[in-house]
Backbone as ProteinMPNN parsed JSONL, in Angstrom:
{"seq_chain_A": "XXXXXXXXXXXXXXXXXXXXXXXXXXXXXXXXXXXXXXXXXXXXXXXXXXXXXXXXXXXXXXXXXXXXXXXXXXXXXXXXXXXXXXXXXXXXXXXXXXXXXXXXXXXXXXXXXX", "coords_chain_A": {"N_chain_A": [[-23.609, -56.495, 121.969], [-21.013, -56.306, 122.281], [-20.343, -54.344, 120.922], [-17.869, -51.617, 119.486], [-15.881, -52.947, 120.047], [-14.489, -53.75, 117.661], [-12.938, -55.741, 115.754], [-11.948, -56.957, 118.061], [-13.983, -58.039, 119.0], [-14.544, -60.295, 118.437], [-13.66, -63.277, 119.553], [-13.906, -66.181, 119.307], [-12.443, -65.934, 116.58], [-10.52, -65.056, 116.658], [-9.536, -66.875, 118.07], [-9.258, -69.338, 116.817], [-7.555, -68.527, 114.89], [-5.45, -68.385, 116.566], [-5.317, -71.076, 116.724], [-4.456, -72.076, 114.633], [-1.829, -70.461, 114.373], [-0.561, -71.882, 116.253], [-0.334, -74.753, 115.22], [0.58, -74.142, 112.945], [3.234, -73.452, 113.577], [4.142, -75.421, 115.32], [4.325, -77.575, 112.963], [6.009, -76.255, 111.61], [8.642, -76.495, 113.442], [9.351, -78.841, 113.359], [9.343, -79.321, 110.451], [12.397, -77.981, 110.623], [14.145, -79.689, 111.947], [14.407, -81.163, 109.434], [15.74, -79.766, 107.636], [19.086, -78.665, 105.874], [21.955, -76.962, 106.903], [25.094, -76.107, 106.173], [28.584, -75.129, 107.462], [31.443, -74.122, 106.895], [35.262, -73.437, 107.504], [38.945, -73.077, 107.039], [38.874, -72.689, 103.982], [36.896, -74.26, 103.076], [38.076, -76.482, 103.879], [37.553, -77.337, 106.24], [34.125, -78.904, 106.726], [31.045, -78.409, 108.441], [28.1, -79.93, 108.683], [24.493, -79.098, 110.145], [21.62, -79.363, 111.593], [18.502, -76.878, 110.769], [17.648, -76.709, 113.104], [19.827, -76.703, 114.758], [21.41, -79.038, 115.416], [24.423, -80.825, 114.733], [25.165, -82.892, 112.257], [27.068, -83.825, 110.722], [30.419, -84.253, 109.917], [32.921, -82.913, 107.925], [36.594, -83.45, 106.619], [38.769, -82.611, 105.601], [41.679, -84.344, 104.638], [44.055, -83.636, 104.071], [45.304, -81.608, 106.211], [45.776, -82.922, 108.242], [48.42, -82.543, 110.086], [50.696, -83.361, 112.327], [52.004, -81.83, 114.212], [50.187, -79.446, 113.88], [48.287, -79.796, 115.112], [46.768, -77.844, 117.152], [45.501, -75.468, 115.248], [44.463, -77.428, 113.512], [41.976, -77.997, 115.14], [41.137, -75.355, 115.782], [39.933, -75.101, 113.084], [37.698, -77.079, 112.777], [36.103, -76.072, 115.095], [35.981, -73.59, 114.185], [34.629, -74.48, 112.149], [32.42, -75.652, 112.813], [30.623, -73.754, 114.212], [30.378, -71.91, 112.56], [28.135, -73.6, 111.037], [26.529, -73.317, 113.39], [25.443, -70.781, 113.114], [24.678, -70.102, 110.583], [22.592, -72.604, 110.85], [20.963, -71.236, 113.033], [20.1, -68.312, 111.63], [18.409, -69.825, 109.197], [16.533, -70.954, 110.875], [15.368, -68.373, 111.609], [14.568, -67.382, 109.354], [12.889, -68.927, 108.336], [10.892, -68.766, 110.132], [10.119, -66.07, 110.155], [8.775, -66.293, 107.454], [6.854, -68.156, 107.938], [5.574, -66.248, 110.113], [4.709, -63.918, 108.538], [3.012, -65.339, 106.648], [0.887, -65.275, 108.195], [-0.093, -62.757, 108.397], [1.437, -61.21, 110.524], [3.655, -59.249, 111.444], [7.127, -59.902, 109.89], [9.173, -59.748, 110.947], [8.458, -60.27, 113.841], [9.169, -61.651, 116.4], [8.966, -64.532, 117.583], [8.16, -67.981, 119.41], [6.404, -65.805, 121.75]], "CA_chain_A": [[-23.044, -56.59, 123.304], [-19.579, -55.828, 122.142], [-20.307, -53.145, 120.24], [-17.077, -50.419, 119.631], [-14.959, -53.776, 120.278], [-14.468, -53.767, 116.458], [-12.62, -57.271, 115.302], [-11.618, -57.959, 119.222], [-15.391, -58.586, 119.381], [-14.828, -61.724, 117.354], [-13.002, -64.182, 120.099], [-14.199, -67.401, 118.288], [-12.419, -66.272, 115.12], [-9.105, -64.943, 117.175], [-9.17, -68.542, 118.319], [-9.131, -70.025, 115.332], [-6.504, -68.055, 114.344], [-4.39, -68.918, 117.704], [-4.916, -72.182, 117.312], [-3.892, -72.288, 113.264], [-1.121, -70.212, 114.553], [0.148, -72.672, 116.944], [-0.335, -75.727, 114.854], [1.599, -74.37, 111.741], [4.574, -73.025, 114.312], [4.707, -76.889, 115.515], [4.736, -77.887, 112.1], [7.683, -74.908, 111.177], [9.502, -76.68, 114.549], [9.591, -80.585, 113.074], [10.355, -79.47, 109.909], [14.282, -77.479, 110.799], [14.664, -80.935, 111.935], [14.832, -81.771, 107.894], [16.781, -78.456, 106.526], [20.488, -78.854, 107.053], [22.947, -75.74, 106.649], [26.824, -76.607, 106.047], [29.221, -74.143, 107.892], [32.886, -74.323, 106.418], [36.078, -72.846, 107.803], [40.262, -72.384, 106.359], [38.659, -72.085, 102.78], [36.161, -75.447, 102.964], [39.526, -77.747, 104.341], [36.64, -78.469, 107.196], [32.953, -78.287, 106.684], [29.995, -79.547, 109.662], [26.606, -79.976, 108.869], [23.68, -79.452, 110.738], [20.158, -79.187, 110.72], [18.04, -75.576, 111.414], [18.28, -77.132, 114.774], [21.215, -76.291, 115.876], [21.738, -80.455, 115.534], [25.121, -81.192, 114.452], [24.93, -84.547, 111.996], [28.379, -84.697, 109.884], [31.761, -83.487, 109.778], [33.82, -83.34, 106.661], [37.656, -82.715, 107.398], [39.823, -82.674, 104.515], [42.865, -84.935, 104.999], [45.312, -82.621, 103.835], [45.169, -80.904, 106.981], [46.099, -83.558, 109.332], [49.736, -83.026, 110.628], [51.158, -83.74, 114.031], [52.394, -80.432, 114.307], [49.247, -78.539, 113.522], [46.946, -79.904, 116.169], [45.786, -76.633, 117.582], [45.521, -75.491, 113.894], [42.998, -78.249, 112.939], [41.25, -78.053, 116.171], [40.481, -74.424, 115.526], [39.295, -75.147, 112.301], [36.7, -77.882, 113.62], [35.531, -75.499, 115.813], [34.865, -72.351, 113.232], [33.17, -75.089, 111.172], [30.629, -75.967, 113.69], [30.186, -72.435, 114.672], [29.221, -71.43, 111.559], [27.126, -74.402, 110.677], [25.151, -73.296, 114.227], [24.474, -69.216, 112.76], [23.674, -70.526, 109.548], [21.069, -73.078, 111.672], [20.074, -70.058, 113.392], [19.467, -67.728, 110.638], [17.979, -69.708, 108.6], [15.1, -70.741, 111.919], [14.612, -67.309, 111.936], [14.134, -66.839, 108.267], [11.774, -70.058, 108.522], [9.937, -68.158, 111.304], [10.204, -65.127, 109.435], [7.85, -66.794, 106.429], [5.364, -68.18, 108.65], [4.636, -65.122, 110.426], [4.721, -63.119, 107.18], [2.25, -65.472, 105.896], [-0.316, -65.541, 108.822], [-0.575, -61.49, 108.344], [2.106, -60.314, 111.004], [5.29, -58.471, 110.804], [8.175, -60.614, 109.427], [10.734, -59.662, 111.773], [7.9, -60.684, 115.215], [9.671, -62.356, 117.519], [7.724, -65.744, 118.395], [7.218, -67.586, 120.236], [6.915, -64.724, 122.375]], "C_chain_A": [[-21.601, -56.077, 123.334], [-19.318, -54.509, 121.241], [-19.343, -52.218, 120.754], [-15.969, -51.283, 119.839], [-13.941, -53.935, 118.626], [-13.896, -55.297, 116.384], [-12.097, -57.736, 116.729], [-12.732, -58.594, 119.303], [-15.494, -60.149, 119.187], [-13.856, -62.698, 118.228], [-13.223, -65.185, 119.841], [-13.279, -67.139, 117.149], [-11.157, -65.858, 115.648], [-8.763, -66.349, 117.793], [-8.793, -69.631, 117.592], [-8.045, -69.82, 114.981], [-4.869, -68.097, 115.477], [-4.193, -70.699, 117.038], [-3.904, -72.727, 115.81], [-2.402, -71.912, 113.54], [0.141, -71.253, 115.128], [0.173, -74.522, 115.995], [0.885, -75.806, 113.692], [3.431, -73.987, 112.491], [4.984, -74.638, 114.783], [5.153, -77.57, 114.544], [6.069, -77.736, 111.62], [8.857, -76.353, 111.825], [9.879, -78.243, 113.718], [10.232, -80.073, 111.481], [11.572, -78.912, 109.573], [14.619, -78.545, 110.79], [15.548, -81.586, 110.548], [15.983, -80.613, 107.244], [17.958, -78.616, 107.362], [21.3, -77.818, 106.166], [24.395, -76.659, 106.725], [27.859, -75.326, 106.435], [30.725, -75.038, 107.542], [34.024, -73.148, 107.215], [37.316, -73.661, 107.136], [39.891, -73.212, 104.796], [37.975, -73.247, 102.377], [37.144, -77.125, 102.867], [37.927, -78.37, 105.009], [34.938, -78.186, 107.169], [31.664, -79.172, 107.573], [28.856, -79.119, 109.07], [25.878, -80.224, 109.979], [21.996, -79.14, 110.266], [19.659, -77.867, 111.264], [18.017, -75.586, 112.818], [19.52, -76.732, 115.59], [22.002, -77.924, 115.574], [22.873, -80.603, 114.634], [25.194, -82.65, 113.507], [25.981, -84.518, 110.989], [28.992, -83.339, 109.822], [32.99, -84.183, 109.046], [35.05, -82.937, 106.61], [38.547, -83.603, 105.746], [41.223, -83.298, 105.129], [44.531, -84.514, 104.873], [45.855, -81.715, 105.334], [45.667, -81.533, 108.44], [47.903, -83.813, 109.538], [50.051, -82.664, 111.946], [51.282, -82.452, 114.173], [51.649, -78.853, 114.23], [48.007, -78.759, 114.366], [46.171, -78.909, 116.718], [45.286, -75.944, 116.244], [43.711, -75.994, 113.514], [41.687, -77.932, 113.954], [40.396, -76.493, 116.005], [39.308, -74.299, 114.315], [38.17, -75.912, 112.454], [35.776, -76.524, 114.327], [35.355, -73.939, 114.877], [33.905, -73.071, 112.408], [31.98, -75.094, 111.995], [30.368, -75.051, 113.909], [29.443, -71.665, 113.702], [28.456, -71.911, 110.987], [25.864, -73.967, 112.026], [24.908, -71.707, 113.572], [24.206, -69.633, 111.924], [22.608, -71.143, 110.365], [20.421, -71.681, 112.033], [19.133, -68.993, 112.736], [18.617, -68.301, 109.551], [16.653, -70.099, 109.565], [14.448, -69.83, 111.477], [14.196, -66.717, 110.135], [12.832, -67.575, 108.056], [10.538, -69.509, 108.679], [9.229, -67.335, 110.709], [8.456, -65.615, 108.335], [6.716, -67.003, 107.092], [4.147, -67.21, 109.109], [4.237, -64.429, 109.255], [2.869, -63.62, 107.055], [0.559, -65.791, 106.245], [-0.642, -64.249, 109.255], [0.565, -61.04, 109.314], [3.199, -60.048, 110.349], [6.378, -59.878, 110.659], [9.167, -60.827, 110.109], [9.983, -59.628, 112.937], [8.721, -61.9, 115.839], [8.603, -63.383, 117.996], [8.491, -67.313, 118.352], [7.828, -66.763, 121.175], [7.652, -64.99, 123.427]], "O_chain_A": [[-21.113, -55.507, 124.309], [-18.274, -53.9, 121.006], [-19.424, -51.818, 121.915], [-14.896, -50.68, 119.867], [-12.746, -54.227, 118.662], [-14.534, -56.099, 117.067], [-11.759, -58.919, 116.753], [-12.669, -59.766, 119.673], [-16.297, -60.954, 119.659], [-12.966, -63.067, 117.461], [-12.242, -65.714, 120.362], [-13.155, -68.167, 116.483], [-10.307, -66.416, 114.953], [-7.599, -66.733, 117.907], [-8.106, -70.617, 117.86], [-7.336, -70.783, 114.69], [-3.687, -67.904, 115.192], [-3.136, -71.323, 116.952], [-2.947, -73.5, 115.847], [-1.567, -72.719, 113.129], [1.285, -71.405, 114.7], [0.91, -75.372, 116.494], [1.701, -76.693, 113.441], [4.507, -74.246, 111.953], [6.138, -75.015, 114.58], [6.176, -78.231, 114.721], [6.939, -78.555, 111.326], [9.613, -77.02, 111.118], [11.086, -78.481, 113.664], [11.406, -80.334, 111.221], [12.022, -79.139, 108.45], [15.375, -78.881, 109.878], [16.637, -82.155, 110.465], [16.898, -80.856, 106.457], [18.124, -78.689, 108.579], [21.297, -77.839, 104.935], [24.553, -77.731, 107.308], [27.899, -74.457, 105.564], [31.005, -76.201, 107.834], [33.579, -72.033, 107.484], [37.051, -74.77, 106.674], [40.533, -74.212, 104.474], [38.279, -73.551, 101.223], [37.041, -78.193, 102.263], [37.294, -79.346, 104.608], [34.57, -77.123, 107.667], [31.411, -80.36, 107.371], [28.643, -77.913, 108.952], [26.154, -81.125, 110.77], [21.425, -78.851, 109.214], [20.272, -77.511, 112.271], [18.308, -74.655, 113.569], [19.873, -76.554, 116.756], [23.232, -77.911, 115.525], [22.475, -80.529, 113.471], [25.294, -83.646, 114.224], [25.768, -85.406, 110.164], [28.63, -82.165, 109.742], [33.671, -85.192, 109.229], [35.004, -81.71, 106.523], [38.709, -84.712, 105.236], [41.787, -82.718, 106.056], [45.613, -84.883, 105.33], [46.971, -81.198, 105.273], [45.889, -80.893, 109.468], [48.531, -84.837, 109.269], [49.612, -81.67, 112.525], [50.172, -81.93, 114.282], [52.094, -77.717, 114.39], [46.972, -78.093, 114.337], [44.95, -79.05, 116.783], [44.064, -75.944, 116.397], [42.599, -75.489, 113.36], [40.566, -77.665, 113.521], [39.168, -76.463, 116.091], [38.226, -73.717, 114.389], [37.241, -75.162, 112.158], [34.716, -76.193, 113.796], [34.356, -73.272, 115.146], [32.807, -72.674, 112.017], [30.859, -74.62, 111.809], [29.142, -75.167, 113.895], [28.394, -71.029, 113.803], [27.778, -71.189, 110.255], [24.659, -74.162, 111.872], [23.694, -71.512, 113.622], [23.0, -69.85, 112.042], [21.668, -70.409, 110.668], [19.515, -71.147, 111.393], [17.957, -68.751, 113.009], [18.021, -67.468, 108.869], [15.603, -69.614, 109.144], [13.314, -69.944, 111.012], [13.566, -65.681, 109.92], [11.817, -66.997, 107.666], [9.526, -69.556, 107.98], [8.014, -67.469, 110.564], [7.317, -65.233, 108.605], [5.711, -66.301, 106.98], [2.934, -67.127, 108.918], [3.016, -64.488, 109.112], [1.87, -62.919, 107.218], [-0.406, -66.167, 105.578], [-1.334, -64.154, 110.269], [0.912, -59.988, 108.777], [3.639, -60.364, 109.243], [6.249, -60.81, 111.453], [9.946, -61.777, 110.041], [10.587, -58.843, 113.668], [8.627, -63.064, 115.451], [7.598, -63.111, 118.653], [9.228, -67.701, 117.445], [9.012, -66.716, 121.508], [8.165, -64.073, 124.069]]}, "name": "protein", "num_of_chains": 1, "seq": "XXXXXXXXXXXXXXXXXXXXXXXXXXXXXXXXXXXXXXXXXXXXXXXXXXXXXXXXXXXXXXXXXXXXXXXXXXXXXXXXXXXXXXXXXXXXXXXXXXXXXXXXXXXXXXXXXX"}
């Protein structure tokens, strides 16, 4: 009946493979939750953890660093830490992502979910 369809013919077994798809991408999603990246700024004075999430959960601020006089100073530094604790999160999602797809036959660098 489907003949010339070649492997589209097979919508039972592309289903399968949706639904595996979508189960191990939920999986992927819960566990970033657990992987936590550490973004440091002025030479690991201040360093924030978070998780592949984006989720912010500790900030380590070297005490050396705290003088009256340097408030905008520190404040900057705070704020490159967390910034680069969220592209680390980010990059490593997408390296996460990266694996999954890899390992369910597509391209590595597919964009999903779409």
């Amino acid at each position: 009946m489907f003949k010339g369809l070649g492997n589209l013919g097979d919508m039972a077994g592309m289903m399968k493979k949706a639904q595996e798809m979508q189960t191990k991408m939920a999986q992927m999603q819960d566990d970033l939750h657990n992987v936590t990246v550490v973004g440091e700024s002025g030479a690991g004075l201040v360093k924030a953890t978070a998780t592949a999430k984006g989720e912010l959960k500790a900030l380590d601020i070297d005490p050396s660093i705290f003088n009256g006089d340097d408030k905008e100073v520190v404040e900057d530094l705070i704020l490159a830490a967390i910034k680069d604790a969220q592209a680390k999160a980010a990059e490593k999602a997408q390296e996460e992502m990266g694996t999954l797809t890899e390992a369910m036959g597509l391209p590595k660098d597919m964009k999903l979910p779409f």
